[in-house]
Each structure stands twice: as structure tokens, then as C-alpha cells.
LUMRO-344007 format. One record per atom (N, C-alpha, C, CB): residue in one letter; x, y, z. Coordinates in steps of 0.05 Angstrom, whole numbers, plus 32768, in hexadecimal, padded with zeros to 4 digits. Glycine has a CB too. Example, Ala and Ser with C-alpha at 12.3 -4.5 7.8 and 13.67 -1.06 7.14 Angstrom:
2
A81087F8E809C/A80F67FA6809C/A81087FBE809C/A80E27FA780B5/S81017FD3808E/S81117FEB808F/S81028001809D/S811A7FF48072/
// end
This chain:
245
X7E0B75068150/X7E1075058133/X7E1E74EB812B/X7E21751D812A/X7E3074E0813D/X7E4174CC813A/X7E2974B0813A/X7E5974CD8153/X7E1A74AE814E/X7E067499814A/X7DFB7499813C/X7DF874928155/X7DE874B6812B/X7DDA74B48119/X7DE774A680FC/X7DD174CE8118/X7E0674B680F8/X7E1374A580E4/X7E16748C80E4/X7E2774AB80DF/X7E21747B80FC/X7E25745F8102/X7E05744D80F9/X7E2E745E8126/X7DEB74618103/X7DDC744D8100/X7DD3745080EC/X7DCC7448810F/X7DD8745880CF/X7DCE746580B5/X7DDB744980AE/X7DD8748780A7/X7DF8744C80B1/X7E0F743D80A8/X7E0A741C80A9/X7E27744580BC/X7DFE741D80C4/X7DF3740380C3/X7DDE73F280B7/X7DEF740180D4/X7DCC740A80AC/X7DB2740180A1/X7DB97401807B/X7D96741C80AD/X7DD2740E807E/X7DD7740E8061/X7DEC73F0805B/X7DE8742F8059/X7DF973E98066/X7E0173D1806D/X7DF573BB8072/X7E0B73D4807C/X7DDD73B6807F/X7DC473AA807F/X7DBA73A6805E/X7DB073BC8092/X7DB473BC8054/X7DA873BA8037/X7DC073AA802B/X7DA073DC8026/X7DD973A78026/X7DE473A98017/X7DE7738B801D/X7DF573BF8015/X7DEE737C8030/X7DE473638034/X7DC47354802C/X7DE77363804E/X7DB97360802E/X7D9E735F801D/X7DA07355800B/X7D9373738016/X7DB5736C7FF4/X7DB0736E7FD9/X7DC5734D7FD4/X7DBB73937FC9/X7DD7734A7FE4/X7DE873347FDE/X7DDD731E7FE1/X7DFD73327FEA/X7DCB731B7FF1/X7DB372FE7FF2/X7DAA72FB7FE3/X7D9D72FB7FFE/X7D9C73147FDC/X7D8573157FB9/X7D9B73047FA3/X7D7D73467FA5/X7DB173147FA0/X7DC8730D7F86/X7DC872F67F8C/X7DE773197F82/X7DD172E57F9D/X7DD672C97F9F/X7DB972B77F9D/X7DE572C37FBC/X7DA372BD7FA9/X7D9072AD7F9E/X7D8372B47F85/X7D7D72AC7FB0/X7D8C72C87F76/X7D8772D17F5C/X7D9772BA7F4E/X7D9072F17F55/X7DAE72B77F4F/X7DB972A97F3A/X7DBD72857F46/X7DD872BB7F32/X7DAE728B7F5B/X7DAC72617F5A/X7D8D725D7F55/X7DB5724B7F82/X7D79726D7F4F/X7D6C726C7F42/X7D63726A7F21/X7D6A72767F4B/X7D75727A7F1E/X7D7672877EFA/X7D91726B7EF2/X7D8872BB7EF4/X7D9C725C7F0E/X7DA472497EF8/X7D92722F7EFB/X7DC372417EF9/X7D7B722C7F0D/X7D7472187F13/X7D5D721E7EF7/X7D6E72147F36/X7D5872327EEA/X7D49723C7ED7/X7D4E722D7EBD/X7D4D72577ED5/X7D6C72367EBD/X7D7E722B7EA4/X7D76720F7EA9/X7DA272317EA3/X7D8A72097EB9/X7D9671E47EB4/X7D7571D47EB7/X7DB371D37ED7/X7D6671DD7EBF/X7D4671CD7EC4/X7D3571D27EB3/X7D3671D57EDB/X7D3871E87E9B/X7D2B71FC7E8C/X7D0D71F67E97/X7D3171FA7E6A/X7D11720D7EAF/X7CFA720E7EC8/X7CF472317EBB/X7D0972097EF3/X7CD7722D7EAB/X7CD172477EA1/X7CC3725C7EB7/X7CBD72427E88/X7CB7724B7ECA/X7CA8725C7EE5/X7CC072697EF5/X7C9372467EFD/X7CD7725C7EF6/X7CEB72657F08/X7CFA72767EF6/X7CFC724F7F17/X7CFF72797EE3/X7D0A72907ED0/X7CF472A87EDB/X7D0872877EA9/X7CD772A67ED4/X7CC472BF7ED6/X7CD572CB7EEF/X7C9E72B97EDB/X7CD372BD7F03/X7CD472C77F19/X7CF772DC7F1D/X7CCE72AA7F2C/X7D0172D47F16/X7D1D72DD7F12/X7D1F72F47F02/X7D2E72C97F05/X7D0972F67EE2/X7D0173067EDA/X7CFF73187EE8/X7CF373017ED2/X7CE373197EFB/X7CD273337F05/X7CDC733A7F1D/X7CB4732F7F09/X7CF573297F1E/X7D0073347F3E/X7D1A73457F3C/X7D0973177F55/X7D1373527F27/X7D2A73617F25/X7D2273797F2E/X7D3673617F0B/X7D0B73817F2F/X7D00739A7F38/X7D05739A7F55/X7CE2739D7F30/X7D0773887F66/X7D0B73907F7C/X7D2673977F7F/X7D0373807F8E/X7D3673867F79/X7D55738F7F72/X7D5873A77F67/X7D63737E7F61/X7D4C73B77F5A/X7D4B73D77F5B/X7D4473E67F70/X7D3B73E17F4A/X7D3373E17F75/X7D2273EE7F8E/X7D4173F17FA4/X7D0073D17F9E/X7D4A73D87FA7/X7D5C73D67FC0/X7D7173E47FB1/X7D6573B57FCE/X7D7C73E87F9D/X7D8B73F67F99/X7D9274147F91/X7D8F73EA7F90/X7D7774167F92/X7D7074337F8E/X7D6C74417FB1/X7D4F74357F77/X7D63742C7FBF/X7D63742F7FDF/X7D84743C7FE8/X7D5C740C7FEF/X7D9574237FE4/X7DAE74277FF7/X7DC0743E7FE4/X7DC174057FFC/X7DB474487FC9/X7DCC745A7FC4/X7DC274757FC8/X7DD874577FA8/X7DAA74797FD2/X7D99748D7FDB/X7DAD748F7FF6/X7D7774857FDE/X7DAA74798005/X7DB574768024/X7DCF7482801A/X7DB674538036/X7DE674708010/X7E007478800C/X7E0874948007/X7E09746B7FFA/X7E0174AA7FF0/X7DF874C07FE7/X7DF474D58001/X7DDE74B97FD6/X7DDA74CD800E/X7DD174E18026/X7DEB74D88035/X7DB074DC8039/X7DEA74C1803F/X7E0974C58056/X7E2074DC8048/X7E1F749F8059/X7E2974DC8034/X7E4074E38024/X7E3A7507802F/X7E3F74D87FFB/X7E19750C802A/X7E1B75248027/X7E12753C803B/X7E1075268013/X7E0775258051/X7DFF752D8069/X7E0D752B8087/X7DEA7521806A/X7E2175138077/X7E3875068094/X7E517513808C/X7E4074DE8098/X7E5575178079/X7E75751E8071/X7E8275058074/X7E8575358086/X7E8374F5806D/X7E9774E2807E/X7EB574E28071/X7E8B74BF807E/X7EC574D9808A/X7EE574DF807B/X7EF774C5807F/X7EF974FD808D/X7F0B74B9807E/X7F1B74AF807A/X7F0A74908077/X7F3074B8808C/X7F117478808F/X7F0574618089/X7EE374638083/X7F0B745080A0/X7ED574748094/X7EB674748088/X7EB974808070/X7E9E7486809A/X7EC574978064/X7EBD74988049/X7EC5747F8034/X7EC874B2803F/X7EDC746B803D/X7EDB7457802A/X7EC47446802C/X7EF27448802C/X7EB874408047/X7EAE742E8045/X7E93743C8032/X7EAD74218060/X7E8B74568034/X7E72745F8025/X7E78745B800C/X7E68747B8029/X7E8C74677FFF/X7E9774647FE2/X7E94744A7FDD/X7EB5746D7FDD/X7E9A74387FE5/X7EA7741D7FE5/X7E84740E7FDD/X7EBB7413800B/X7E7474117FF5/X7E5D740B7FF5/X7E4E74147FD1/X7E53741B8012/X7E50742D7FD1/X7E4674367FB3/X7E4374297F9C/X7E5274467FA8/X7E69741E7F99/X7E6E740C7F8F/X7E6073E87F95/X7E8774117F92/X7E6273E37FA4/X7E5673C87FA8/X7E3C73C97FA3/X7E5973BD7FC2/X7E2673D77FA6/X7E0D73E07F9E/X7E0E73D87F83/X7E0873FC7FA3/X7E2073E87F71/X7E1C73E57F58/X7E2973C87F47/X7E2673FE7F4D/X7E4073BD7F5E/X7E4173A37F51/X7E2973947F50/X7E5373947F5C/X7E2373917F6C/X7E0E73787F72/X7DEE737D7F5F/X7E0573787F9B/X7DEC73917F56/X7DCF739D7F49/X7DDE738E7F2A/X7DC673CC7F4A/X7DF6738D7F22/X7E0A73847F09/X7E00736A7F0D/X7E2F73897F0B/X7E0373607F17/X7E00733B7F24/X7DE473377F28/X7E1073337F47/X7DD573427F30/X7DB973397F32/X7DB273377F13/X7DA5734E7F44/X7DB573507F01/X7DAE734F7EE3/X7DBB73427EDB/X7DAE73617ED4/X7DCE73377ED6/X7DDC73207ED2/X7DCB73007ED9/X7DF673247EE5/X7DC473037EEF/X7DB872F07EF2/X7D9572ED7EDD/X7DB872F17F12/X7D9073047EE1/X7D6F730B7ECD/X7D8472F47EB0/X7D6473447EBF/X7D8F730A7EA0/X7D9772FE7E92/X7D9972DF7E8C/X7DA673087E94/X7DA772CE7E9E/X7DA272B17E95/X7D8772AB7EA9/X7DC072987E9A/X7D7872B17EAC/X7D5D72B07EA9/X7D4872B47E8B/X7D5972C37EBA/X7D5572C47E82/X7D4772D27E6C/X7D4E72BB7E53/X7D5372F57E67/X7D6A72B17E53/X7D7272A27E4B/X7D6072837E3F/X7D8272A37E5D/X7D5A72817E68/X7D4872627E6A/X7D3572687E61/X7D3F72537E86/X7D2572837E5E/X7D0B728F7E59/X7D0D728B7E39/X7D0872B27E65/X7D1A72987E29/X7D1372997E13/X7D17727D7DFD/X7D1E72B07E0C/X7D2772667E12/X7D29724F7E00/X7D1872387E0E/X7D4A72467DFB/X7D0572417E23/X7CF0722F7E25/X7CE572217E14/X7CE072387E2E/X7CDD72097E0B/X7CE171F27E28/X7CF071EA7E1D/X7CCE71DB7E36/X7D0271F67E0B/X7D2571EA7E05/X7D2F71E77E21/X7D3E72047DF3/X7D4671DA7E1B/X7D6471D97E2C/X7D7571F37E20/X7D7971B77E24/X7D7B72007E2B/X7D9172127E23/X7DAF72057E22/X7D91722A7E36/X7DB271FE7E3A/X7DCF71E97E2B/X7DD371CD7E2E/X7DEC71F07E36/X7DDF71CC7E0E/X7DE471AA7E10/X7DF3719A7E21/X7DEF71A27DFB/X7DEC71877E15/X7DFD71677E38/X7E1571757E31/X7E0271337E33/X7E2471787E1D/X7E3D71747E16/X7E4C71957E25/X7E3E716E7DF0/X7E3E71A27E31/X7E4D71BF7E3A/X7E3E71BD7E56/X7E4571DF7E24/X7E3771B07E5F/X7E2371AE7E79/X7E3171AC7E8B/X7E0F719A7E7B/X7E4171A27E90/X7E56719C7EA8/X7E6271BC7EAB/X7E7471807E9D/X7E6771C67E98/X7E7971DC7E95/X7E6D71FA7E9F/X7E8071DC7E77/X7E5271F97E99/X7E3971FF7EA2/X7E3672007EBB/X7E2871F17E9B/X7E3971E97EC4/X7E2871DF7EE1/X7E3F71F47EFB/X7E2C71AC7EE8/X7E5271EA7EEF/X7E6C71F07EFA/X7E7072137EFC/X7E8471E17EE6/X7E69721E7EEA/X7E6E72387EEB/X7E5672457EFC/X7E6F72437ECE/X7E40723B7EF8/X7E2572407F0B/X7E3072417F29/X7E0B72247F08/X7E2F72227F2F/X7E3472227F4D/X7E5172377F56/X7E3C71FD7F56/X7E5F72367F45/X7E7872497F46/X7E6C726F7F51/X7E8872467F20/X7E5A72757F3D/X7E49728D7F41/X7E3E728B7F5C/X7E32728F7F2C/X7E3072727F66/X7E2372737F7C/X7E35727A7F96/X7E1572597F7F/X7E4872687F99/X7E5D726A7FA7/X7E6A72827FA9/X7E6C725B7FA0/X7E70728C7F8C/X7E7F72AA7F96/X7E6D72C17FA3/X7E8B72B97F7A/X7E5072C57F9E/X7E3572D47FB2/X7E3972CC7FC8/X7E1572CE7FAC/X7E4172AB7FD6/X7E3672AC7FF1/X7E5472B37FFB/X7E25728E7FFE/X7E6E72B77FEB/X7E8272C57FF4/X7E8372E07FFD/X7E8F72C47FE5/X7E7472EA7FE1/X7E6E73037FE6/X7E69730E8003/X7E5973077FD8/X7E4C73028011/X7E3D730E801A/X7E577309803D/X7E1973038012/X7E6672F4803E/X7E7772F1804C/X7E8A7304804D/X7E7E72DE8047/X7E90730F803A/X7EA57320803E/X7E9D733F8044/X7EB5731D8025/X7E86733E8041/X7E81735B8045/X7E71735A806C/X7E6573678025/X7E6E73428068/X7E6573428087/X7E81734A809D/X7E59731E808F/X7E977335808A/X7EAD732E80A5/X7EC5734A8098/X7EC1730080A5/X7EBE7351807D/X7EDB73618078/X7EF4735C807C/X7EDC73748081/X7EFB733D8073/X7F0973298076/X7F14732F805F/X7EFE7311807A/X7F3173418059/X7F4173458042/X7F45732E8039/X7F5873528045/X7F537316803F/X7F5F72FE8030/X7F4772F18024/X7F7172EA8043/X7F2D72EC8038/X7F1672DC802E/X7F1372F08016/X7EF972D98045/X7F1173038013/X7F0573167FF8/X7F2473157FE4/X7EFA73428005/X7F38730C7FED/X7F4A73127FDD/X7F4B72F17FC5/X7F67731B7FF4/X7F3B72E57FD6/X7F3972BF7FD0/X7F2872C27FB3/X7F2272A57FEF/X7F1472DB7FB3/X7F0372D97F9F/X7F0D72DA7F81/X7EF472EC7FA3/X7F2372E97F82/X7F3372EC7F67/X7F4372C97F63/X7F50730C7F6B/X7F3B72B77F6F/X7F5172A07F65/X7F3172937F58/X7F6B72897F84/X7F1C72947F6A/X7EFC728B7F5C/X7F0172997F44/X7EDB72987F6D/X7F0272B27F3D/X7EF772B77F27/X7F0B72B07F08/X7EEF72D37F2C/X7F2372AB7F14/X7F3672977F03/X7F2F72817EFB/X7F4C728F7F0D/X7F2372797F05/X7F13725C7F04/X7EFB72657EEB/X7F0172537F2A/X7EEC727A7EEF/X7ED8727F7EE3/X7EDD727E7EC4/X7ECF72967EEE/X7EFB72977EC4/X7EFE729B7EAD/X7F1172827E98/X7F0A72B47EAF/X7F1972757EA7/X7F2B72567E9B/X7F0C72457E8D/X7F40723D7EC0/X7EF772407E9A/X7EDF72367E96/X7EC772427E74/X7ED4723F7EB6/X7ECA726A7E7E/X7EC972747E69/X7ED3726B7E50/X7ED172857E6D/X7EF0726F7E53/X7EFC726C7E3B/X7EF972537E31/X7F1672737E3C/X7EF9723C7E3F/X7EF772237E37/X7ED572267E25/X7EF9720D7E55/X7EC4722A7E27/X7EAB722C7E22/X7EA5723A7DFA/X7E9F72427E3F/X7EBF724F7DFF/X7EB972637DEF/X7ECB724E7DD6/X7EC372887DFB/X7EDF72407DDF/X7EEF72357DC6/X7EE3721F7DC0/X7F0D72307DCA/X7ED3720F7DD4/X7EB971FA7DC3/X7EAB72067DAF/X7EA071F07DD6/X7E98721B7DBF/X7E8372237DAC/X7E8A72337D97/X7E6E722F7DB8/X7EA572337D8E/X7EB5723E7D78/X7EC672297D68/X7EC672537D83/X7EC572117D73/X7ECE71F77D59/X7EC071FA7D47/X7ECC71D77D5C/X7ECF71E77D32/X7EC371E07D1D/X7EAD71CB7D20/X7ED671D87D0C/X7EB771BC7D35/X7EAA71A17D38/X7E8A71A47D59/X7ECF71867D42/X7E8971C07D53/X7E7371C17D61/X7E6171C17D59/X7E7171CD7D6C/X7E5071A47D71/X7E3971977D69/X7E1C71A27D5D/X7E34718C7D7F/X7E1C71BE7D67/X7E0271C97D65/X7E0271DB7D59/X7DF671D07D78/X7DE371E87D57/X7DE772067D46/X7DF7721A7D4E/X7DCF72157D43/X7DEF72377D3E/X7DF9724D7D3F/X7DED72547D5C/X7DF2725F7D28/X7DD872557D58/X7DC1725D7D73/X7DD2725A7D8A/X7DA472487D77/X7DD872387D8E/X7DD9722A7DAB/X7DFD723C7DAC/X7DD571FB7DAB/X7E08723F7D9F/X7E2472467DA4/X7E1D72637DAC/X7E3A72437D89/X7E0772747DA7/X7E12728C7DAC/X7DFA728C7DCF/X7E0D72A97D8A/X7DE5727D7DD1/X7DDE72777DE9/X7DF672737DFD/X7DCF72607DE7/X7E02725D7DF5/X7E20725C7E07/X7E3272687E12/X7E2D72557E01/X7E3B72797DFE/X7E4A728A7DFD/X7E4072A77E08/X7E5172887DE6/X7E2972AB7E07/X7E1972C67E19/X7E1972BB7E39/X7DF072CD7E0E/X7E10729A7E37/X7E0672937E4D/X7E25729A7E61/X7DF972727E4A/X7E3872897E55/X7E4F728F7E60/X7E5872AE7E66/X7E6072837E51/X7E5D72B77E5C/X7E6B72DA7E66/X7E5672DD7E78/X7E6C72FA7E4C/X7E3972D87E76/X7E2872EE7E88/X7E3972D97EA7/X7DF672ED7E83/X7E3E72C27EAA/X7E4F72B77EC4/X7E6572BB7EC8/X7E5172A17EC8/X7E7072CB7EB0/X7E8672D17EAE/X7E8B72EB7EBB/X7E8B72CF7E97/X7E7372FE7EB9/X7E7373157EC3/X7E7373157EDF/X7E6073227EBA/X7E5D73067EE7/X7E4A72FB7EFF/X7E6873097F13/X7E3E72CD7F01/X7E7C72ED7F08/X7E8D72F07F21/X7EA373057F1A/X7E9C72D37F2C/X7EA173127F03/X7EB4732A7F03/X7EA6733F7F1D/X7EB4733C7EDF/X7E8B73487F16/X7E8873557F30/X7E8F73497F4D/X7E6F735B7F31/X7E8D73397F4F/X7E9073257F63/X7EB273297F6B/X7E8673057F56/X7EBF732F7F5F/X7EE0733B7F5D/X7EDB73517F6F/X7EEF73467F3B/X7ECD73667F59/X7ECF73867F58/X7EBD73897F7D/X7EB773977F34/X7EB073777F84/X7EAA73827F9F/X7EBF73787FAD/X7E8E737A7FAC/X7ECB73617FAE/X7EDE73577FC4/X7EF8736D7FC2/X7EE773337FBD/X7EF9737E7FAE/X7F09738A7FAC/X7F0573AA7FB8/X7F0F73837F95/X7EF073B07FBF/X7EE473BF7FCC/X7EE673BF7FDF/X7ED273C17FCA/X7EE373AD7FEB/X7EDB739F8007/X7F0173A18016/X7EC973747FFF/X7F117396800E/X7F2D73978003/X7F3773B68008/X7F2E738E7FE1/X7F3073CD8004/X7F3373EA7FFC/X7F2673F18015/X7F2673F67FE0/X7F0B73EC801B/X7EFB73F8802C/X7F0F73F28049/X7EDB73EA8029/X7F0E73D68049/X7F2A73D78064/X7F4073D98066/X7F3073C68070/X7F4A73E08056/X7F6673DF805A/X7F7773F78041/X7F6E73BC8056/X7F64740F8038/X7F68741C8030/X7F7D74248019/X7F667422803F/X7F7A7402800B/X7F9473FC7FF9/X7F7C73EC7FE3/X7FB573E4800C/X7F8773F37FC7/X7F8173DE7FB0/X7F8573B97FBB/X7F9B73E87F94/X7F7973AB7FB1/X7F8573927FC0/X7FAA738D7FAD/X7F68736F7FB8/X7FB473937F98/X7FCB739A7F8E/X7FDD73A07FA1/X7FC973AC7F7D/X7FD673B77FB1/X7FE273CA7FBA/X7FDE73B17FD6/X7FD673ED7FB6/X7FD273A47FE7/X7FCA73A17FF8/X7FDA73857FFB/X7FAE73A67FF9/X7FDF73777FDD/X7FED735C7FE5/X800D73617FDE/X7FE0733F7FD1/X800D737F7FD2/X802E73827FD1/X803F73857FEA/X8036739C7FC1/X802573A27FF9/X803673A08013/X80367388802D/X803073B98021/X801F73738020/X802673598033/X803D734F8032/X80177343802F/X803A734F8018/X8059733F8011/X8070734A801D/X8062733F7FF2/X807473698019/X80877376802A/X8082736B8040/X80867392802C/X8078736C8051/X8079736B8070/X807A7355806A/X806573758086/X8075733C8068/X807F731F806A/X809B73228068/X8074730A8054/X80A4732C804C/X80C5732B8053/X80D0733B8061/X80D6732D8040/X80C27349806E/X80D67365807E/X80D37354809B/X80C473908080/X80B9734080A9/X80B9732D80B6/X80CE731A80B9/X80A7732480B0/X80D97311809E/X80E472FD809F/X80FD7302809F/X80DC72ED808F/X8101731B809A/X8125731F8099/X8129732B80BF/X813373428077/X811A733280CA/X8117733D80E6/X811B732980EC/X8102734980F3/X810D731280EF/X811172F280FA/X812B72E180F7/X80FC72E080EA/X813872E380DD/X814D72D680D3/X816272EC80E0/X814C72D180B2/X8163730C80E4/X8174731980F9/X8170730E810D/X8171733180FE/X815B73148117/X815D730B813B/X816F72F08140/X81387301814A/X816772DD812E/X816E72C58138/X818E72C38130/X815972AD812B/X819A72DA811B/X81B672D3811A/X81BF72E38137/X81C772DD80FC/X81B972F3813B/X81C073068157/X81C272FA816A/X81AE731A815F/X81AA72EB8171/X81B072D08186/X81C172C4818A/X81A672BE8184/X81C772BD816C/X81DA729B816E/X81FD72A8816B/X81D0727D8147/X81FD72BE8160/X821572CC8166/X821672DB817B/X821C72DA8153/X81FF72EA818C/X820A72EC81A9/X821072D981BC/X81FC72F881B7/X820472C681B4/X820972A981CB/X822972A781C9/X81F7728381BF/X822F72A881B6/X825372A381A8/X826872B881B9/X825572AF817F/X825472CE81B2/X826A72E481BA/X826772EC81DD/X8263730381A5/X825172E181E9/X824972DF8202/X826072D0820D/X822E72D48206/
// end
């Protein structure tokens, strides 16, 4: 029974890396869509969202039957729970990605954004890319601190956001109504991108170590100082037994 669960476990883990490949070449696609306003590579981003159902309708089928056929209890049931959740981020992030696809799609053979926000753009893209091929790292190695690194990326994201949203809200902005609210969609949907991109590392975070990551960097901190006051004893104990020796 124990192998049959282990090797379910594994094949559901398999998918779920899958689905984290798809998300990351989804959205360096759907921006190579945007910034190139490449209308064939939008279609494609388009119609590939159906497979990204398919796979996600696969592994929560998988997750579900384990839950209800394995029982699983303490660390395997986080990691199934845990899994559920990540399923439904990364399917969050692939449509996300459709989205600025749909974007490049519907302002063909426009530019969707101007020179003057393009850097800001470029930057949040590759930023998206980067946080997927984190992703798919952290769920391989279940590397708490690597997943815990993701929340300082997505600080980044949202400092970038906001910068974006108070341009295309001057007075002295260059362009239409249109191009500001292009922007401003374009942005949150990257904005989101890496909120899920949080919400799994934070999973991932829980799944090992059976703590919120909150909960998980408070009691680091404890034990660093409960470390460090053990250390600063020992070493007075020493230097006053040497004395009293």
C-alpha cells in the first residue's frame, strides 16, 4: 500500500513540475508577444491554454483520489493539501499569462507599450520569468530559504507596479485613455503573475516544515538567539572556569 502511495505521489509531483515548465514558457512567450507585437506567438499562447486545463484537471483528479483512497496523515497529507493548492496557483499564472497575450492579440500590429514605460515593462517580464524558473526549483529541492527569497522578488514587483500605475495616472501623461488602461491591466496581470508565485513558495514553506513561512522565520529567529545566548554562556563558563581552576 505504502509503494502504491509513494508511486502515485510521485507521478503527481511529476505533473506538477510539468505544469511549472508550461507557466514559465507561457509567460516568456506572451512577453516576447507583447514587446515584438508577434501576433502568431500570442495565437499560440492563446490556444495553449487548453492544455493547461487538461493538466490541471489531471493532477487534481490525482491529488483528490490520493486524499480519498490513501488517507494520508501528517507530512504526506501536507504535502497533498499543499500540492492542491499549487495546482491552482500555477493554472492562476498560466491565465495570467493568456491574458498579456490577449493583450498583444487585440492591439495588433500596434505596440502595446510605449518607449517611455518599456524599460519598466521589460523589467517586470524578465522578473515573471525568473520567479517560474524559481518556482519550479523550489518545488524540486523544497529548499525553505530558496522559496522564502521569493517574497523579496515580489517586492520588487510591486515597487515597479506602483511606479507604472502613478505614470499612467499624471496629468502629464503622454498618451491616451486606451494606452493607460492597457498598462495598467498589463501591469497587475505581472503583478499577479508573481503574487501566485508567493502563494506557492509559501506552500512549499508549510508543506516542509509544517509552519506558515511567518511562523517559520519567527521561530528561526528564536533559535538563532537561543544559539547565540548558549554560545556567549559557554564561552563565559570557560573563561571563568579557567579563573576559578
Amino acid at each position: 500500500m505504502r509503494s502504491a502511495y509513494r508511486e502515485q505521489m510521485n507521478k503527481f509531483t511529476h505533473d506538477l513540475l510539468i505544469m511549472s515548465d508550461l507557466v514559465r514558457a507561457s509567460m516568456e512567450s506572451a512577453s516576447k508577444a507583447l514587446l515584438e507585437a508577434d501576433l502568431g506567438v500570442a495565437e499560440e499562447i492563446v490556444s495553449s491554454i487548453d492544455t493547461m486545463e487538461e493538466l490541471r484537471s489531471k493532477c487534481e483528479s490525482a491529488a483528490f483520489e490520493l486524499l480519498a483512497l490513501e488517507g494520508p496523515v501528517a507530512s504526506d497529507l501536507r504535502q497533498v493539501v499543499s500540492g492542491i493548492y499549487i495546482v491552482e496557483d500555477l493554472a492562476r499564472m498560466a491565465a495570467l499569462s493568456v491574458h498579456v497575450a490577449n493583450l498583444a492579440r487585440r492591439r495588433h500590429p500596434q505596440h502595446v507599450v510605449p518607449a517611455e514605460v518599456r524599460p519598466f515593462i521589460e523589467e517586470m517580464s524578465s522578473q515573471a520569468i525568473r520567479t517560474a524558473a524559481k518556482i519550479k526549483d523550489v518545488l524540486v529541492t523544497a529548499d525553505v530559504n530558496r522559496a522564502l527569497e521569493l517574497a523579496d522578488d515580489d517586492d520588487a514587483v510591486d515597487d515597479l507596479h506602483r511606479h507604472l500605475f502613478t505614470l499612467t495616472t499624471q496629468r502629464d501623461w503622454p498618451h491616451d485613455t486606451r494606452a493607460a488602461v492597457d498598462i495598467t491591466l498589463l501591469s497587475r496581470y505581472l503583478e499577479r503573475y508573481s503574487d501566485h508565485a508567493v502563494s506557492i513558495a509559501s506552500r512549499v514553506v508549510y508543506m516542509a516544515t509544517g509552519m506558515h513561512p511567518e511562523e517559520y522565520q519567527q521561530a528561526k529567529r528564536t533559535k538563532e538567539q537561543q544559539d547565540r545566548f548558549e554560545t556567549q554562556f559557554d564561552e563565559i563558563s570557560r573563561r571563568y572556569g579557567e579563573i576559578w581552576d
